[in-house]
N, CA, C and O of each residue as an XYZ file, in Angstrom:
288
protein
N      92.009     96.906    119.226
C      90.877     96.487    118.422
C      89.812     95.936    119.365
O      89.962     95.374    120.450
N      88.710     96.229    118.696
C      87.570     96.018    119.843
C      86.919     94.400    119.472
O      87.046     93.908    118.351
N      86.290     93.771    120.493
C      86.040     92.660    120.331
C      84.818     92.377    119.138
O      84.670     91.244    118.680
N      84.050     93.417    118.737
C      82.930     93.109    117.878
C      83.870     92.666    116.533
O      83.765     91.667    115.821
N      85.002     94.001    116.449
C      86.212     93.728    115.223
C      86.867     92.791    115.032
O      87.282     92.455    113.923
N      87.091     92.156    116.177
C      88.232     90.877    116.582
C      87.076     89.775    116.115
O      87.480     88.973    115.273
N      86.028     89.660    116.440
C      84.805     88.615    116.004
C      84.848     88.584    114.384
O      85.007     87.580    113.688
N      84.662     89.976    113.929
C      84.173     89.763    112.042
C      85.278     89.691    111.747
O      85.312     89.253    110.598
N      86.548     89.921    112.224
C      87.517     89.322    111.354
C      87.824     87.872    111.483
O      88.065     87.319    110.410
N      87.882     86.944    112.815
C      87.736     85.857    112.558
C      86.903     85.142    112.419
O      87.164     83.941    112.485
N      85.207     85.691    112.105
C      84.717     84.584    111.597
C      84.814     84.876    109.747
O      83.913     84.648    108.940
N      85.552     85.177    109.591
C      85.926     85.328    107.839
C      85.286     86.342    107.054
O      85.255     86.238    105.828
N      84.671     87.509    107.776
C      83.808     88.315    106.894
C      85.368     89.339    105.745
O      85.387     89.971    104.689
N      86.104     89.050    106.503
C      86.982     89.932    105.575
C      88.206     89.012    106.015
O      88.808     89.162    107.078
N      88.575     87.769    104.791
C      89.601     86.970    104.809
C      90.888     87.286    104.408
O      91.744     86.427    104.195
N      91.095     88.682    104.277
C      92.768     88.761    103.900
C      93.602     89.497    104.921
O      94.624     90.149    104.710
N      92.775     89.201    106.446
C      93.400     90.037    107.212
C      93.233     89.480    108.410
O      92.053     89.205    108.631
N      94.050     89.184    109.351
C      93.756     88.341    110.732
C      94.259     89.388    111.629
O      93.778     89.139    112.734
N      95.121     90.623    111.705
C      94.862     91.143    113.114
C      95.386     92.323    111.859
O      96.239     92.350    110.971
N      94.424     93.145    112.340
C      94.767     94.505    111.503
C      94.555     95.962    112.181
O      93.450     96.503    112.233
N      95.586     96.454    112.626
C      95.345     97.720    113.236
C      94.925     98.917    112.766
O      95.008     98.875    111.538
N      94.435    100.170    113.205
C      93.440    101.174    112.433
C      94.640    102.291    111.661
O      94.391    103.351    111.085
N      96.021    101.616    111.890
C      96.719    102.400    110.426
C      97.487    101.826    109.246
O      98.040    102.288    108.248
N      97.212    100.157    109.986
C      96.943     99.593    108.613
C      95.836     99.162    108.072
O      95.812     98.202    107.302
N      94.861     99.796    108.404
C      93.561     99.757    107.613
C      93.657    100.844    106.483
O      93.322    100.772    105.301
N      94.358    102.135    107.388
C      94.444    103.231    106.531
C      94.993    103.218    105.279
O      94.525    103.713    104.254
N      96.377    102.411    105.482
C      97.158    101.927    104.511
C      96.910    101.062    103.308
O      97.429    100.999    102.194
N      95.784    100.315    104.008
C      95.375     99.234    103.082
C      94.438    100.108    102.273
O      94.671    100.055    101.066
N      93.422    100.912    102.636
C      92.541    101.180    101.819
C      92.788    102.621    100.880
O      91.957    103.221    100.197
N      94.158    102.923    101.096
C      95.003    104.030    100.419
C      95.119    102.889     98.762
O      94.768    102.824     97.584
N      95.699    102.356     99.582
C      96.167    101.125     97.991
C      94.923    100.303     97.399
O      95.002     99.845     96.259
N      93.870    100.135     98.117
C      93.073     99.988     97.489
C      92.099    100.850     96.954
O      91.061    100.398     96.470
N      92.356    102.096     97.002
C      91.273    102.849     96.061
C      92.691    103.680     94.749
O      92.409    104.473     93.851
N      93.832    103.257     95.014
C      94.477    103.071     94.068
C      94.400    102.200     93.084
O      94.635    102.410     91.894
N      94.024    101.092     93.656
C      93.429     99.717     92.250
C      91.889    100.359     91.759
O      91.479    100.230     90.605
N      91.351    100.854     92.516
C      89.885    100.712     92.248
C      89.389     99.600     93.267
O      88.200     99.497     92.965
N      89.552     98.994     93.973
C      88.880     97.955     94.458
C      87.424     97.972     95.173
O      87.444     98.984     95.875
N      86.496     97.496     95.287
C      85.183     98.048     95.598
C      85.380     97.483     97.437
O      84.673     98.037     98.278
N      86.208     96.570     97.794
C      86.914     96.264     99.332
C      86.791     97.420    100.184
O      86.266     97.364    101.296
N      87.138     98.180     99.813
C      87.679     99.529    100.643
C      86.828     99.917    101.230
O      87.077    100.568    102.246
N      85.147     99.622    100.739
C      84.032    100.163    101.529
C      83.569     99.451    102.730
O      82.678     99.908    103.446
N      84.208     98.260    102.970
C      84.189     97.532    104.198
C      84.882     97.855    105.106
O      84.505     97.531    106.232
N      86.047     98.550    104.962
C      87.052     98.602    105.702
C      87.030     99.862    106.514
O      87.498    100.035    107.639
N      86.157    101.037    105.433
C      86.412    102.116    106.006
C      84.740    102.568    106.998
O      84.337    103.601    107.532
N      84.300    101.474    106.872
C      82.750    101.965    107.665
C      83.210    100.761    108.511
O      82.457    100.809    109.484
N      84.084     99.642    108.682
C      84.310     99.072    110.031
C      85.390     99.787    111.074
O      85.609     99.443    112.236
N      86.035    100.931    110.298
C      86.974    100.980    111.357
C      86.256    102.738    111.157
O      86.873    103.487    111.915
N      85.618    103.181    110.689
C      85.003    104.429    110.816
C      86.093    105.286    110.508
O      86.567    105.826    111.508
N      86.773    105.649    109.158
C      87.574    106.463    109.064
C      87.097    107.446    108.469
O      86.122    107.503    107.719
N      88.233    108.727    109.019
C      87.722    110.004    108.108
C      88.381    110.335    106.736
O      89.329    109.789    106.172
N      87.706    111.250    106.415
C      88.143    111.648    104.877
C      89.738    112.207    105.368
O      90.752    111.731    104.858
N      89.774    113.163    106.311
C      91.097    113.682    106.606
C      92.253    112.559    106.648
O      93.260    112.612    105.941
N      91.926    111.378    107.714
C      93.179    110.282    107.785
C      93.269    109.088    105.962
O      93.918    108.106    105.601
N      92.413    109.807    105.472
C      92.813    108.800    104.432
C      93.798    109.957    103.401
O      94.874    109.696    102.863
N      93.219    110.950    103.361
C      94.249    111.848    102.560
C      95.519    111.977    103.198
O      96.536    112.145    102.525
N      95.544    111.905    104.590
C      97.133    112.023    105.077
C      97.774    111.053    104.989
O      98.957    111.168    105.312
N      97.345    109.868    104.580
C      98.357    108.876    104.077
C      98.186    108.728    102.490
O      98.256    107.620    101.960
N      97.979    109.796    101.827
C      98.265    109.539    100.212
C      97.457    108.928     99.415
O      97.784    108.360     98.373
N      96.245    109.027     99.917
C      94.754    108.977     98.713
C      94.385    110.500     97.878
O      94.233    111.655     98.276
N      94.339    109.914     96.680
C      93.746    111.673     96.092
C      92.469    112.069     96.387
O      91.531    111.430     96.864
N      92.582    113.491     95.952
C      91.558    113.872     97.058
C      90.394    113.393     95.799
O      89.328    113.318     96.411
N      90.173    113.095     94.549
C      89.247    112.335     93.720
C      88.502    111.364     94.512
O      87.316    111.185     94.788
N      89.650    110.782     94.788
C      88.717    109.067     95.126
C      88.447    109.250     96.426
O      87.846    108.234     96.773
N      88.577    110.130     97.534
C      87.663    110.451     98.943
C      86.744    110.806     98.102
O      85.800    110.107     97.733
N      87.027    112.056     97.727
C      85.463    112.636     97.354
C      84.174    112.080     96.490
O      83.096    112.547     96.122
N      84.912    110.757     96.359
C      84.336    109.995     95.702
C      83.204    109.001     96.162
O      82.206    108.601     95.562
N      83.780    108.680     97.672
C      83.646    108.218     98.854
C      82.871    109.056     99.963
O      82.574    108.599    101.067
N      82.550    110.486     99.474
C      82.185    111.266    100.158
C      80.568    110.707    101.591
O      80.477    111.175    102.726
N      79.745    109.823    101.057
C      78.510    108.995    101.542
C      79.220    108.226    102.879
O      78.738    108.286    104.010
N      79.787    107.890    102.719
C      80.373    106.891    103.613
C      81.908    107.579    104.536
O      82.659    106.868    105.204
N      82.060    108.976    104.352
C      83.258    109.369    105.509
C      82.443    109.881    106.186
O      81.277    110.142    105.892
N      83.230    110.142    107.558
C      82.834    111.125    108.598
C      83.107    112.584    108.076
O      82.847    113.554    108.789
């Protein structure tokens, strides 16, 4: 994790996570566009994920394409 990442996570911009690596980001934001959560859009433009790594861990392809503005 890069130090700009290591900074916004501890100065609290995203408080439910203190060291989070880029496949449990993946993970996290699999389950959160399973709730619906509107979170997920932080997560996936800080760690720059693609539409491909979120479908390979078990997002439907609905809610990427849903997301389509914001993947690579």
């Amino acid at each position: 994790m890069g130090k700009a990442k290591k900074r916004s996570l501890h100065l609290g911009i995203n408080d439910r996570f203190s060291r989070l690596t880029r496949d449990e980001a993946v993970r996290t934001v699999v389950d959160l566009l399973e709730k619906g959560d509107k979170d997920v859009y932080g997560l996936v433009t800080l760690f720059g994920l693609t539409a491909e790594e979120i479908l390979e861990a078990g997002a439907s392809y609905e809610a990427v394409v849903g997301m389509k503005s914001l993947l690579k």
